[in-house]
N, C-alpha and C positions, 0 to 999 in steps of 0.2 A: 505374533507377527506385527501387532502395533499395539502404540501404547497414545495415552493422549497428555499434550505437555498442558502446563496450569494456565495457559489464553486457551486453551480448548484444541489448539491446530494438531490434527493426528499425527506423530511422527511412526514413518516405516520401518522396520529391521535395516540395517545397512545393509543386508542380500536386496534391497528395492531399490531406495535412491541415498546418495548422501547430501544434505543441506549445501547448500554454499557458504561460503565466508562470511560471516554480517559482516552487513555493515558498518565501517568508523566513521561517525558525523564527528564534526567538528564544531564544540559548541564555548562559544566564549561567557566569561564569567565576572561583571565588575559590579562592587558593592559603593552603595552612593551614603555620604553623612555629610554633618555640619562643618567644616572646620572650628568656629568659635565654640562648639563644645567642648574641644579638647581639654583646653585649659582651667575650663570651669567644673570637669567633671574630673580627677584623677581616675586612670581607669577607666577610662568607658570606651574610647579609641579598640586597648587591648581587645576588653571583650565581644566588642563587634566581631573585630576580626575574627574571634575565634566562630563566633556567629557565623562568618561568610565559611570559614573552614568548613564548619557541618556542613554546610549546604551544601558545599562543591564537594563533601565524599559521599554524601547521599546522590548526587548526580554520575557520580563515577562509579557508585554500584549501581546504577541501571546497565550498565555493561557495554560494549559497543561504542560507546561516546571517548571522544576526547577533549577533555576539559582546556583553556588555557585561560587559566588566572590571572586578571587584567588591575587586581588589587583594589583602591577604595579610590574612591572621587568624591572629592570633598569643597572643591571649587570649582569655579567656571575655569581656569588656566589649564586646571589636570583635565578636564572635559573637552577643550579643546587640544592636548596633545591626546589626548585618548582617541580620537576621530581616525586617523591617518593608520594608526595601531591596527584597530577593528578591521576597516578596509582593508589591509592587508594580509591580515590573520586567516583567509579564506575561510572563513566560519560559515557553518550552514544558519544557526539560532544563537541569539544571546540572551542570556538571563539580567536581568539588572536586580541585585540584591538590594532590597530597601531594608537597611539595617536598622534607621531611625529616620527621625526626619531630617529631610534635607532640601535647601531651596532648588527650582527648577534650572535655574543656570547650571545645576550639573549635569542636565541630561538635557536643554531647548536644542543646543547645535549637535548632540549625539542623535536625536530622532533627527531632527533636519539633515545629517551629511550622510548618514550610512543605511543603505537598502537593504537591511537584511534583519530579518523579523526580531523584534524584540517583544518579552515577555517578562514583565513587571512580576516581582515574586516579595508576597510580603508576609514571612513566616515568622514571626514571632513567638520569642523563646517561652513565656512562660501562657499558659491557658487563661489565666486572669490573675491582674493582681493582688496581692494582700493587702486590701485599703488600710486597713491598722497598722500595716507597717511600709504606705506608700510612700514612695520620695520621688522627688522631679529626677533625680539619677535613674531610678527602675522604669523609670516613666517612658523615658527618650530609650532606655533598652529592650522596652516592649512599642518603640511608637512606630514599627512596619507599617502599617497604614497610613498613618498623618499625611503622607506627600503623595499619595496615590491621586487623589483629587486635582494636586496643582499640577503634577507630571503629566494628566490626561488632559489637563489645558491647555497646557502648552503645546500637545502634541496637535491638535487642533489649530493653534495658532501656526503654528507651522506648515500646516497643510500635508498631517500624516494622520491617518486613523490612530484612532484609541490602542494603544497597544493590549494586545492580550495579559492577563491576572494570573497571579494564583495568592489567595488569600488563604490564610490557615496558622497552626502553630506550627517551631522548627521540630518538634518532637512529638511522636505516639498521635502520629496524624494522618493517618494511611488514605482520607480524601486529598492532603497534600500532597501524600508521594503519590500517589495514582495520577494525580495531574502532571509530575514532574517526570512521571517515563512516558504520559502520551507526548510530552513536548520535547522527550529525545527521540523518540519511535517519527514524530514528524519532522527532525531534525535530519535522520535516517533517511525519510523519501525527500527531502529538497536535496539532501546532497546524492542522491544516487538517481535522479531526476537532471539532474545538470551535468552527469557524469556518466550517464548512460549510453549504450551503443545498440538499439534496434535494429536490428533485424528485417530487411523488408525482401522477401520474393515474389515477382510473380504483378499482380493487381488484384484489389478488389473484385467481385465477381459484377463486372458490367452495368447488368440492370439494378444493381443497390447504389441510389447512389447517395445515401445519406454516410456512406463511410467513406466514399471518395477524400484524400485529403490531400495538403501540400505540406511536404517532407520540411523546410523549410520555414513553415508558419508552424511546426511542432517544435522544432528548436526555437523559434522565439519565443513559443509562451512556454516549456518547460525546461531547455537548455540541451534537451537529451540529441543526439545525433543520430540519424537515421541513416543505417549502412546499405546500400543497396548493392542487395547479394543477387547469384546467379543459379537457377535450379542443377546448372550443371555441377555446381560447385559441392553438391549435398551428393548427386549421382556420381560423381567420382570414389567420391568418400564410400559409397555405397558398394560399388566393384570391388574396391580396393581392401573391404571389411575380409577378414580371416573367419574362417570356421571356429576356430577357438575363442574370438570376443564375442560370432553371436552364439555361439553355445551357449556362452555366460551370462548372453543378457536375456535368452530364453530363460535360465534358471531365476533370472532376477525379476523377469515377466510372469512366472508361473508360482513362486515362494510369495507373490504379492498378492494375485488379481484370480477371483473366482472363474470356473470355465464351465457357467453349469448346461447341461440342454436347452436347449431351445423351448418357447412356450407357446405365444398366439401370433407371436409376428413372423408371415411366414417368407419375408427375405432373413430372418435372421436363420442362425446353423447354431452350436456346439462349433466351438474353437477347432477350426483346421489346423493340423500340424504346418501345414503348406502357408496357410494367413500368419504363422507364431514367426515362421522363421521367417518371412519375409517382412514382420513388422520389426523382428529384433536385430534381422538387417540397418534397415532402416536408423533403429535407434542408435546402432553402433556409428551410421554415418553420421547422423545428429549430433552425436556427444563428440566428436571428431571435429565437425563443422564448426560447434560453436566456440570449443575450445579454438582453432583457427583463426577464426574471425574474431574475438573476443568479445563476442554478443554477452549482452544480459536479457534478449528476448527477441522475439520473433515473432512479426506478422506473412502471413504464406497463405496464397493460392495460384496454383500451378497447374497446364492440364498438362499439353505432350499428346504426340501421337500416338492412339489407339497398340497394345502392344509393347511399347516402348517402355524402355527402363524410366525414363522420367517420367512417363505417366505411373509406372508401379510404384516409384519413389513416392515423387513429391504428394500420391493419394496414400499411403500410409505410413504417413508421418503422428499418426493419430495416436498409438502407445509411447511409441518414443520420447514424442512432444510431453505425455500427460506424465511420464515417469520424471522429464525435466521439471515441469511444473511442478514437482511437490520436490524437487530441491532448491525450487526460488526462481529457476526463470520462464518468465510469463511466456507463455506461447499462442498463438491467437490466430486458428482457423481464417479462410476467406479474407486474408490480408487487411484485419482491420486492424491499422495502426490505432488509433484513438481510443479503441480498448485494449488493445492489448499498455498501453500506456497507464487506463486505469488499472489493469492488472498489475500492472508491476508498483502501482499507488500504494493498492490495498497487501500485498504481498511484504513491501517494507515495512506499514505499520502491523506486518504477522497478524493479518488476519484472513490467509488465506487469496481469494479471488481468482474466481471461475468462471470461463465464457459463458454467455445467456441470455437466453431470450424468453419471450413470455411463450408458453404452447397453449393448450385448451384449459377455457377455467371449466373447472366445475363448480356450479350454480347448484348444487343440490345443499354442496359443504363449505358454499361459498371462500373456493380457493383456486389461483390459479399453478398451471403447471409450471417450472421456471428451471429450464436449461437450454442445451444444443448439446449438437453431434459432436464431433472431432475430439479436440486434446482437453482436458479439463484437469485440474487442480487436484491430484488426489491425495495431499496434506490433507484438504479438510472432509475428507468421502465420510460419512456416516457407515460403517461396518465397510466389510470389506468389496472394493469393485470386480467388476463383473467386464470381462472381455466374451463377444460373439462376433462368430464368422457372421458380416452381410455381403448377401448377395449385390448391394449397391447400396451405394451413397446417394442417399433422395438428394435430386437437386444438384450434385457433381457427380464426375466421373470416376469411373474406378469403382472397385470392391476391397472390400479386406476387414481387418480386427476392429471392431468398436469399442469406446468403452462405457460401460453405464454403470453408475451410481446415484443416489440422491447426499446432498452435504449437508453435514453436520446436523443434527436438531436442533432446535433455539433459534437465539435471535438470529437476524442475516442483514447484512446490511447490502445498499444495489449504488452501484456511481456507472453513470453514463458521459461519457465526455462526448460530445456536439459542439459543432460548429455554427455560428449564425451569420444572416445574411450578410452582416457586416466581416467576415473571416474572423469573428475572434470565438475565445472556445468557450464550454459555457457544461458546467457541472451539474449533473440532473441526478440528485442523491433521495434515497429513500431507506427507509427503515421497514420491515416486517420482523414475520417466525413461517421457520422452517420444521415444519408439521412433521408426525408421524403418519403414515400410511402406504399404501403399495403405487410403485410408478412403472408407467410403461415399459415392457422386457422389449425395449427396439434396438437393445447397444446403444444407446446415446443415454445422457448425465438428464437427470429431471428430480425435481424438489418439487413441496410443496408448498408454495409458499403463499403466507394466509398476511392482508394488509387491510390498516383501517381506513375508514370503518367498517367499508364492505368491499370487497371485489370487483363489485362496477365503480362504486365513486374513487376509487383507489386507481384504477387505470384511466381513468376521464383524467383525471389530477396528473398523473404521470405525463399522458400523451401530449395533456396540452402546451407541458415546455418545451415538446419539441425537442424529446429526448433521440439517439438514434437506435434503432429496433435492437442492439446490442448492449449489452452492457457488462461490469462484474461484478461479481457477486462474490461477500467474504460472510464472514461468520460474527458474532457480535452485533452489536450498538456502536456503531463508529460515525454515526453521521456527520455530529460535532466536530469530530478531529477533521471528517475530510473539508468540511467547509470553512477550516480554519486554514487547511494546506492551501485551496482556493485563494484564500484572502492573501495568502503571503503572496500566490503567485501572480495577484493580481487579475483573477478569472472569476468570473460568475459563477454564482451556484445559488441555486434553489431546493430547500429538503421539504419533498412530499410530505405534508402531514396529516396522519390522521384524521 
């Protein structure tokens, strides 16, 4: 029924969900040299270039990407016609190829003119030289680094941070390519970050009001568009479904997700036939809706009058939602825009991310509980999930399908996006491991998730930045990457550490 791909993310039979389309970033590519070496080196021009060639098809089999080869710059004249070029290339990243050394006039007015993240790449060709058979030719062909130093001063002078690195050789260097697909993967979330269409019904659930936000100041710090949908709009969808699409998405509800008895919690049930087909209602109207609207995710909380078809909708959206979730679009219970935004963060760079909160630690195993209720991510479920009829939704209205699972085991990474007094937004990133052991049978998603050094100074450290009591949660070590995406966006971020 599943299989797990090599980032660890579970993928389902096609009878479950089918992925969405990756991502295409758009990443540009210009390699920087001397011009006066030309002359003085026969040959050395050529083999750069062939130098930038590797690179840019080691970038092109990262997959998903598309490359535009902006050629060599070799003077301040070709770096100022290169300025205008970038700018309009709508690139998500660029790479800057240090083939040898080269003075900073090729790159002072390319950091000064163009906003858009660059990452200095100095992969030279050979592991070490052959001192017995060194020449100033092999020299300037291994000298990737030499301009690293004057390029990060200048970009200072300029009044731009240090650009991001990747140091290593062009070959048999797999801490280099590891660096070079996390910086297409974060290429991936800045262009589908500015190109996004959210999803918003409903409000926030009133009394929270650390999720409150303005639709408006989420477009300015990540580009993405917030659509402001209508519950009636999903309740149509909902009527209008045929017997024969949800027959098919019961089969695709039931080929996936456990339906076993019930245990200690006693709103929970053994899956209703009556909760199956109203939940796989539901998802036919969803997969309908979003196709419509051309969402890539969705914040929702909706009541409706007691009885009412919008109250039975828009309260079991909860299988629907978690079957989209694990083909790529984030869904995000009690209409938190700002996670569901990190969800869709951690989701481009495939690592999963799942709505969540902290529940009860246990103090004995010093670990705390880390999920919620509603729609979750079941790409990354650890074995297979678990759907139960509840008698009610602690805390909203309505009854119906839950689902529960705990994710993945290993590491797990957590990003909180918060607002501060000032309205700007502010990245609350942490690292743990997601334990083995048995979690709550309530239908709701719960991990165990174990952080250093201990559980109490681990959540002191959390709470104090003023995280908001949500957040998502993916799979891996990804801290690094996501306070790199931070810094491109110009957002704060702070990673808990140990």
């Amino acid at each position: 029924m599943q299989d797990q791909s090599p980032n660890g993310i579970v993928r389902a039979s096609q009878a479950a969900f089918v992925k969405r389309k990756p991502t295409t970033a758009r990443i540009g590519v210009f390699g920087v040299g001397y011009f006066k070496y030309w002359s003085q080196f026969d040959g050395l021009l050529d083999n750069l270039l062939k130098k930038q060639a590797v690179f840019i098809d080691k970038v092109e089999a990262m997959g998903a990407v598309e490359v535009v080869d902006f050629g060599l710059i070799d003077d301040v004249t070709k770096a100022y016609e290169l300025v205008p070029k970038l700018n309009a290339a709508n690139l998500d990243l660029i790479f800057c190829d240090m083939l040898t050394y080269a003075t900073s006039s090729t790159f002072g007015i390319i950091i000064k003119s163009v906003d858009i993240p660059i990452v200095l790449v100095a992969l030279q060709p050979d592991k070490a030289m052959n001192y017995s058979q060194a020449s100033t030719y092999l020299q300037l062909y291994n000298d990737d680094i030499c301009s690293l130093p004057e390029f990060a001063g200048v970009a200072v002078r300029m009044g731009k941070k240090v650009p991001q690195m990747i140091i290593g050789t062009l070959y048999d260097d797999p801490a280099a390519d590891a660096e070079i697909e996390e910086y297409c993967r974060i290429a991936a979330v800045l262009h589908d970050l500015k190109t996004a269409r959210i999803g918003h019904i409903g409000h926030p659930i009133e009394a929270m009001l650390d999720m409150h936000s303005d639709s408006t100041m989420l477009t300015a710090h990540f580009g993405a568009h917030i659509v402001q949908c209508e519950a009636h709009e999903i309740v149509t969808q909902y009527q209008q479904a045929t017997e024969a699409e949800i027959n098919a998405v019961k089969e695709r509800i039931l080929a996936f997700f456990d339906t076993p008895d019930p245990v200690s919690d006693p709103i929970s049930e053994k899956l209703r036939d009556s909760d199956l087909h109203i939940a796989a209602q539901a998802a036919v109207a969803l997969e309908r809706f979003i196709k419509a609207k051309k969402l890539d995710g969705l914040a929702y909380y909706y009541d409706g009058p007691d009885g009412s078809d919008t109250r039975v909708v828009m309260s079991n959206l909860i299988v629907g939602n978690s079957l989209l979730q694990g083909a790529g679009f984030p869904m995000c219970g009690e209409s938190d825009l700002k996670t569901c935004i990190a969800m869709l963060i951690m989701e481009r760079l495939g690592i999963g991310g799942s709505f969540a909160e902290f529940h009860p630690v246990d103090f004995r195993e010093d670990f705390v509980l880390v999920g919620h209720d509603g729609p979750h991510n079941i790409a990354i479920a650890e074995g297979q999930p678990v759907l139960r009829s509840l008698k009610k939704y602690h805390g909203k209205p309505g009854f119906g399908a839950g689902v529960e699972f705990k994710i993945k085991e290993g590491p797990i990474t957590m990003l909180s996006i918060s607002s501060t007094y000032e309205g700007k937004m502010k990245f609350v990133i942490a690292e743990g491991e997601s334990i083995a052991g048995p979690i709550p049978p309530t239908g709701n998603t719960n991990t165990r998730g174990f952080f250093k050094p201990d559980v109490r100074t681990f959540l002191k450290r959390w709470i104090q930045e003023g995280p908001t009591h949500h957040f998502a949660l993916g799979i891996g070590h990804h801290a690094e990457s996501i306070r790199k995406i931070a810094d491109y966006l110009k957002i704060e971020s702070v990673i808990i550490n140990g």
